[in-house]
N, C-alpha and C positions, 0 to 999 in steps of 0.2 A: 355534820351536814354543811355544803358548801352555802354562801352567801351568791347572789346571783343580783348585781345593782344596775341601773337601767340607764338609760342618756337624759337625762332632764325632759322633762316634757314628755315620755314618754309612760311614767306611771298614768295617766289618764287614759291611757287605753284598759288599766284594770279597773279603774275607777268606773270606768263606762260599763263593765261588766261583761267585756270582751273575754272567751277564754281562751283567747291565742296571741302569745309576743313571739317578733319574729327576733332572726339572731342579731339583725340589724340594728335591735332597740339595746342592745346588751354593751355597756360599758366596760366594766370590768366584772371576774368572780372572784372570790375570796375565799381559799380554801380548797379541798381534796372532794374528788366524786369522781364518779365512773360514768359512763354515758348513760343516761335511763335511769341515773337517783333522783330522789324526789329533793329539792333544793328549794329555801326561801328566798324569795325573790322582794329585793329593798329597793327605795328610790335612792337615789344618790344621794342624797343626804341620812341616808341607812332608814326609813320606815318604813315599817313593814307594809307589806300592800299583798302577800299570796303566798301559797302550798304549789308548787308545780314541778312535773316531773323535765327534766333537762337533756339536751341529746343534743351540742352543736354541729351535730352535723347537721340537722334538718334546719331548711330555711324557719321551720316550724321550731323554733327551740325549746319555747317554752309550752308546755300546756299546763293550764292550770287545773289545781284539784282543789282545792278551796281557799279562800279569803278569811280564814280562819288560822292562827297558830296552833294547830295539833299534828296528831300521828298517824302517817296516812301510810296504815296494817292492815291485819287481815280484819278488824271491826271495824275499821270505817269501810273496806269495800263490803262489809255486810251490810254497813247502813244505807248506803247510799246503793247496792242492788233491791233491797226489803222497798226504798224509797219510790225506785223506780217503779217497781212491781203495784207496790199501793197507789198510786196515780193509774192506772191501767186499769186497777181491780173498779176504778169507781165508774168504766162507761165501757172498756173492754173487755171479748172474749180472749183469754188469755193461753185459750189453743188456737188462736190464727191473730197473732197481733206482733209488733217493734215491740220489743220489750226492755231493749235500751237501745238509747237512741243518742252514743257520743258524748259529746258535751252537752247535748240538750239537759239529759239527765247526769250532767258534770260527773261522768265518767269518759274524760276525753279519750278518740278513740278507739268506740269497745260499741261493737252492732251486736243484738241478743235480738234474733228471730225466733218465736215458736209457731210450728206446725202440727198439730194433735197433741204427742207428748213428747216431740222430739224439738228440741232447740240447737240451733245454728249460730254459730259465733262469727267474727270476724274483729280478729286486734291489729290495727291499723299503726301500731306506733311503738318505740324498743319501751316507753315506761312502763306502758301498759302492757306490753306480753313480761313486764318481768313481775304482774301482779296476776297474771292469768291465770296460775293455779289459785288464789286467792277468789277470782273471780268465777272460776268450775265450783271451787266449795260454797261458795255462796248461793250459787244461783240451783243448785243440789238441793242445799237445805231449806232453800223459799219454796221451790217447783215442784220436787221431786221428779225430776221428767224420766222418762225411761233411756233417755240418750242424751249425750249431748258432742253434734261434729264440729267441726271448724272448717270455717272457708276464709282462711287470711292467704287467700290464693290473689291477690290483688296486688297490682305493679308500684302503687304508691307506696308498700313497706321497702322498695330497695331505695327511697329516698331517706328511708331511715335506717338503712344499711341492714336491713333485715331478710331475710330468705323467706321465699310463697311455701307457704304449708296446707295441709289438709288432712284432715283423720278425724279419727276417734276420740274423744276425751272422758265422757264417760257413759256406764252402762252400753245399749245396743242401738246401731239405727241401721233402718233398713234401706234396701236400694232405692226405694220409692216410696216417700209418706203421704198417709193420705190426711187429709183435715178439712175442715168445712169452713167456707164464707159467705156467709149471709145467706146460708141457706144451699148455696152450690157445694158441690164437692169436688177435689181436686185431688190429684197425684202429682206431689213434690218428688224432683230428682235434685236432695239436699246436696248429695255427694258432686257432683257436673253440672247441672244447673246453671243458669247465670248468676250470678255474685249469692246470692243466699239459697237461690231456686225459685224464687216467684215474691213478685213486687207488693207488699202488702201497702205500701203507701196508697196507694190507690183504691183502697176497700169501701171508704165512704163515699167516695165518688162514682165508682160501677154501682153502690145504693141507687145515689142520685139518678139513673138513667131508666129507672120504672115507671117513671109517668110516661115517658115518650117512645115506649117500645113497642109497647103493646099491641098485636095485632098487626107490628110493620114491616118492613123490609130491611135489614140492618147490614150494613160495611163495617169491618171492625180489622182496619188496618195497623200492622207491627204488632198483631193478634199474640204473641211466643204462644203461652200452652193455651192461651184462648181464655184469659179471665173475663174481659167484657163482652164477649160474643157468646160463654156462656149464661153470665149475667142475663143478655140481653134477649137468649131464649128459656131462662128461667121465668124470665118477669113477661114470658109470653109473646115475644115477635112469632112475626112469619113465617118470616125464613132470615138465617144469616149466614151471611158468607164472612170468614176470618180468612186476610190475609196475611204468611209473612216469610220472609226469603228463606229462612230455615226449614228443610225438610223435617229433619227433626222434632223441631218444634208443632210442626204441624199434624205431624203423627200421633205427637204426646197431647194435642189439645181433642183431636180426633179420641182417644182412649178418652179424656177424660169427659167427651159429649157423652161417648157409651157408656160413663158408671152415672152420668146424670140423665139419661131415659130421652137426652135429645139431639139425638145421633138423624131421627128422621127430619129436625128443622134448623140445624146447626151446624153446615160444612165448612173445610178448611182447605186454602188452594194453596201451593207453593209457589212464590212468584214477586218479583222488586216491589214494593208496594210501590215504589215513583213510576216505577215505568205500568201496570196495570192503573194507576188512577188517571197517568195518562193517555192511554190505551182508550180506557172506560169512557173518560170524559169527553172526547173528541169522538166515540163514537154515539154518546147520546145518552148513555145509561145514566140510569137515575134510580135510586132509593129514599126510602122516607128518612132516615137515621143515615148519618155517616161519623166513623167512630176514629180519631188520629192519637194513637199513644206509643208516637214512636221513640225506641233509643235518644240519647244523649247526641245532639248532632257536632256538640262540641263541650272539652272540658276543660279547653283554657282560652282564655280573654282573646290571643292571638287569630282563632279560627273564628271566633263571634258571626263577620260578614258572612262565611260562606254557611254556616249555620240557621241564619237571620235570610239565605235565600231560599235556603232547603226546607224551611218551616214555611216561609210564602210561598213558594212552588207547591207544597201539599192541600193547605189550606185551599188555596187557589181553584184546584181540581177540584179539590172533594165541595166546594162550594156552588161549582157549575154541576155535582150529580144531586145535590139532595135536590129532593122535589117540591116546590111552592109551597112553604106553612112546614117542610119538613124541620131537622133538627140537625145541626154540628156539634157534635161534642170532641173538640178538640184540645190537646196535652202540651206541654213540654217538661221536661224532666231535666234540663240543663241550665245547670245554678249559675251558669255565666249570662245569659237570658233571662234578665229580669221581670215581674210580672208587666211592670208598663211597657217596656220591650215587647211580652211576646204579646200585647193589648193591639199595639201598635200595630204587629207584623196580622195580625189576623185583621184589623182595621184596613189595612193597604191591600190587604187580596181579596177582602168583600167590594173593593172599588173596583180592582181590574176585572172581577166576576162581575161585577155590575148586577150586585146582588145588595140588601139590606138585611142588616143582620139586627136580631130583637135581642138583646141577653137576658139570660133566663138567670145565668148563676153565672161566678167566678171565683173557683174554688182553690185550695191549697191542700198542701198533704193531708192526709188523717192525722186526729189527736193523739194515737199512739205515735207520730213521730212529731214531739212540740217542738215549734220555734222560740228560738231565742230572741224578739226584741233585738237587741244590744249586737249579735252576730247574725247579721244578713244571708251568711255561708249555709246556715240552719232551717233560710226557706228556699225551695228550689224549686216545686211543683207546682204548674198552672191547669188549673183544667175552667174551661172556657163550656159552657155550655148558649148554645144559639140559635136561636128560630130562622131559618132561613128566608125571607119574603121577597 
């Protein structure tokens, strides 16, 4: 096993209980490896400080697998899936929930979705798909799920020199799974889908939108298959209109009003959410509920501004249609967009709206996907809920 020593001053990033050194912090290695072994990583003066798996190609060199000197096999990936799994068992259903989530649960790297009894992978990095069979056998003998696919269909493995993949790994999955949240039900397209097929981070937070539905008139823009617009005629609105540019998408949320019985108060339009909220708003329209959970408007530092105007620009609109005493419940899902940031950008469009906004909540992911404290990377999700006066 290679030695892997750091630049002075730069152990204090593991100390801090960061689990990412970049290649930049790397002084010298000591020793023979292959890209994607697992290497002990010393301060310059040789102490130990971590277990991590190595790949110089990625600016990401190091990821860390533990702060511990052992053997990271096929039992420690058993312990540390079994781990992840028992942290879930204690407030999660563990047929619609993250069931690893990275480094969060220090297996850097490595997304575990379940949907009914089918579970969706995603290995992000060369250490970690060269433990992935390691990681099927595990998660086999915790689960038992009846399938299990992979969607490492994602552009950031060619910074780790890796190929996008997708299939089968084990037992059967079907072209369409269904599974239940919080009482809705859904049809997953695990296979095509976006990145797993449907965004579970958001589970507690569509919870969160039953007091203020009820009975009302609901907007539920960047709608894909329609998780809060179904939500939101679950828990009893009006009527709600889902909008989102995907035809597709709005086919697949339409199917899934019809296996939940609310096809007659729950429609879906195809159309820019930007350009219809601008449409809408200058023509007058108003709803009690307006719902914004759009895409990532940016996933590097570089596009921040023009992200920071496209979230004002939404905000903005959807804030001139709710109705006097109505409610904003608006998102962002872009980890370069911090939550004071997106506090902010929602702060400066309740002033051009020449509106007062009450907050009601200020929420983050669900607890099936924890943050790390120590790695900021780990919290991305804002959801804003707002009294509009």
């Amino acid at each position: 096993m290679a030695d892997v020593f750091l630049i002075p001053g730069k152990e204090k990033r593991v100390w801090s209980g960061h689990p990412w050194i970049f290649r930049s912090d790397i002084a010298r290695v000591h020793g023979d490896f292959a890209p994607g072994d697992i290497v002990t990583v010393r301060s310059v003066k040789g102490a130990f400080l971590c277990m991590a798996f190595y790949n110089p190609r990625s600016q990401i060199a190091l990821r860390v697998m533990s702060l511990r000197e052992e053997a990271i096999d096929r039992d420690f990936i058993r312990r540390r899936v079994h781990e992840a799994v028992a942290y879930r068992r204690l407030f999660a259903d563990l047929r619609s929930c993250r069931l690893i989530y990275a480094e969060s649960d220090r297996l850097p790297a490595l997304i575990v979705d379940a949907f009914g009894d089918v579970l969706v992978m995603q290995v992000l990095a060369l250490g970690m798909e060269r433990l992935k069979q390691e990681v099927i056998d595990a998660l086999v003998e915790e689960l038992h799920p009846a399938g299990i696919w992979e969607r490492s269909d994602v552009p950031v493995r060619r910074l780790e020199g890796l190929e996008l993949v997708t299939g089968l790994r084990w037992g059967e999955v079907p072209d369409r799974v269904e599974f239940m949240e919080n009482g809705v039900r859904f049809l997953v397209d695990v296979k095509e889908g976006q990145k797993t097929g449907f965004f579970l981070d958001q589970k507690e937070n569509r919870a969160a939108i039953a007091p203020f539905v009820r009975g009302k008139t609901v907007l539920d823009c960047f709608t894909h298959t329609g998780s809060f617009a179904l939500h939101a005629g679950h828990y009893g609105a009006a009527e709600v209109t889902g909008v989102d540019i995907s035809e597709y998408a709005c086919q697949f949320a339409a199917e899934n009003a019809r296996l939940n019985g609310l096809e007659d108060r729950v429609h879906f339009v195809t159309a820019n959410a930007f350009d219809l909220l601008s449409e809408q708003s200058r023509a007058g329209v108003q709803y009690d509920v307006v719902i914004l959970d759009p895409p990532a408007f940016t996933k590097t530092r570089s596009a921040v501004d023009a992200a920071t105007r496209g979230y004002k620009e939404i905000n903005l609109r959807a804030m001139k249609m709710v109705r006097p005493g109505g409610f904003l419940i608006t998102c962002s899902c872009s980890q370069h967009i911090s939550a004071d940031a997106f506090y902010a950008i929602v702060l400066s469009a309740a002033h051009d709206a020449r509106v007062q906004l009450r907050q009601v909540e200020y929420r983050t992911q669900g607890r099936d996907h924890p943050i790390l404290p120590a790695a900021p990377e780990t919290k991305y999700l804002k959801c804003g809920i707002y009294q509009v006066l």
